[in-house]
N, C-alpha and C positions, 0 to 999 in steps of 0.2 A: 217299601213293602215287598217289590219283588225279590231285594234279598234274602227276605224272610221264606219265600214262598219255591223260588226259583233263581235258586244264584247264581247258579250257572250261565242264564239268560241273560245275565248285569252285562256280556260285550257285545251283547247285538239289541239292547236297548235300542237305540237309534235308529238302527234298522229296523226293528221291527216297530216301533211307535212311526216312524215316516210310512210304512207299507200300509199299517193299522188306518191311519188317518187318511190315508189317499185311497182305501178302498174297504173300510170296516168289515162287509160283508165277506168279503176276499179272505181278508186277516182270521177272522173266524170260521172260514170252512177248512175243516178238512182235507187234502187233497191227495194225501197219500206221500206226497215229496220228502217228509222230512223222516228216513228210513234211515236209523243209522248201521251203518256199514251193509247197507243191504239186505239190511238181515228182516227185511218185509213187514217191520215191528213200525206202526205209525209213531210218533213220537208227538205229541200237542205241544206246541209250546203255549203258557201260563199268561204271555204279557199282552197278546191279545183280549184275553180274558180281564183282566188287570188294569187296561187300557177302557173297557167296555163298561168296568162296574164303577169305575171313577165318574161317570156320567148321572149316578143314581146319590151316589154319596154324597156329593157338594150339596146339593137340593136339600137333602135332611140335614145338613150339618147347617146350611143354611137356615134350616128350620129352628135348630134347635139353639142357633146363636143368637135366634129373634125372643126365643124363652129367656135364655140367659138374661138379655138385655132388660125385659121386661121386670125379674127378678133382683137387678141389679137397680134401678130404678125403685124397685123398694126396699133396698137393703140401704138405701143409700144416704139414709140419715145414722145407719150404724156403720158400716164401712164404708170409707170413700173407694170413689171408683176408681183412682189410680193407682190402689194400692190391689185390687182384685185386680184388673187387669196386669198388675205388677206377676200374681201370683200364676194365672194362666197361662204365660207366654214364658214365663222365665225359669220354671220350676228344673230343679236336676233331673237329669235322665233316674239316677238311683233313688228319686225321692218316690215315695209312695205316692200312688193316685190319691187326692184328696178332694175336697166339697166340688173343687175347679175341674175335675176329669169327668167323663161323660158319665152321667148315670144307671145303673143299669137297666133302665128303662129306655132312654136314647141310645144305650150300646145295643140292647134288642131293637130295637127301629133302624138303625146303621145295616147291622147283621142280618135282620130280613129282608131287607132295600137290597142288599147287596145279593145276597142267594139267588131272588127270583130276578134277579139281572143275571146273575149266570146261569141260571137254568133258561130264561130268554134268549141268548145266545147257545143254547147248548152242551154246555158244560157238566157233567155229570154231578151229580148230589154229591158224593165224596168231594170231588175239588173243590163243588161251589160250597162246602162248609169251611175246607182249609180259606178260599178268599176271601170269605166273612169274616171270619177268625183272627185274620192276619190282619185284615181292614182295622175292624176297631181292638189289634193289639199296637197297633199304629198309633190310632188316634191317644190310647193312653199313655203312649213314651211321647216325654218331650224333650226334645233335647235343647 
C-alpha cells in the first residue's frame, strides 16, 4: 500500500516502522525536522500514518472473515470449500474482483474504520481519504 500512497518512502520503510513502533506517539507528531532543503516546508511522512491504520483493519477484516465463514458454511452443500478457498487466495492480479472480493459493504466498513483512525491520529481528511482508498484498493488486488 505504501507504494501506492508514498513511493518514495519504500527506502526508509524500516526505519520508519522501527521509530513508528518504539514510540507511535513520537512517529506521529509533527516536529518540524523533516524540511526539505530548508526550505521551512514540513513534509509528513505517510508511513506512520499507514503503520497506525493497520491496527483498525485487521479487526474488521477479521470481522468480516468470520461472515465469509459463516456463508461458506452454507454454501457448502453447493460449493466445496476447497474450491472457494481455492478461488480467494489464488485469483490473478488482472482477474476482475469477483463474489470472493470484499463487498461493497465490507469495503465501506474497511474505509471508514480506516478514516476515523486517521483522523485519530491526525491526519488530515484529504490524506485520510487517499489511506482509505489505497487500503481497500489493496484489499481488492490479489496477487
Amino acid at each position: 500500500m505504501l507504494a501506492r500512497v508514498a513511493p518514495d518512502e519504500l527506502v526508509v520503510l524500516d526505519d520508519t516502522a522501527e521509530e513508528y513502533f518504539a514510540d507511535p506517539a513520537a512517529a506521529l507528531r509533527p516536529d518540524g525536522s523533516d524540511t526539505p532543503l530548508g526550505s521551512g516546508i514540513t513534509v509528513a511522512m505517510m508511513t506512520p500514518y499507514l503503520l497506525a491504520t493497520s491496527s483498525v483493519v485487521l479487526p474488521v477484516l477479521g470481522t468480516i472473515a468470520g461472515e465469509v465463514g459463516k456463508d461458506i458454511a452454507k454454501d457448502l452443500v453447493k460449493d466445496p470449500v476447497v474450491d472457494r478457498i481455492r478461488r480467494l487466495f489464488k485469483r490473478r492480479p488482472d482477474e476482475p474482483a469477483g463474489p470472493d472480493a470484499l463487498s461493497p459493504e465490507q469495503a465501506g466498513r474497511v474505509r471508514q474504520a480506516v478514516i476515523a483512525q486517521c483522523h485519530a491520529v491526525g491526519l488530515p481528511s484529504e490524506q485520510a481519504a487517499l489511506v482509505a482508498d489505497a487500503t481497500v484498493g489493496v484489499l481488492h488486488v490479489r496477487g
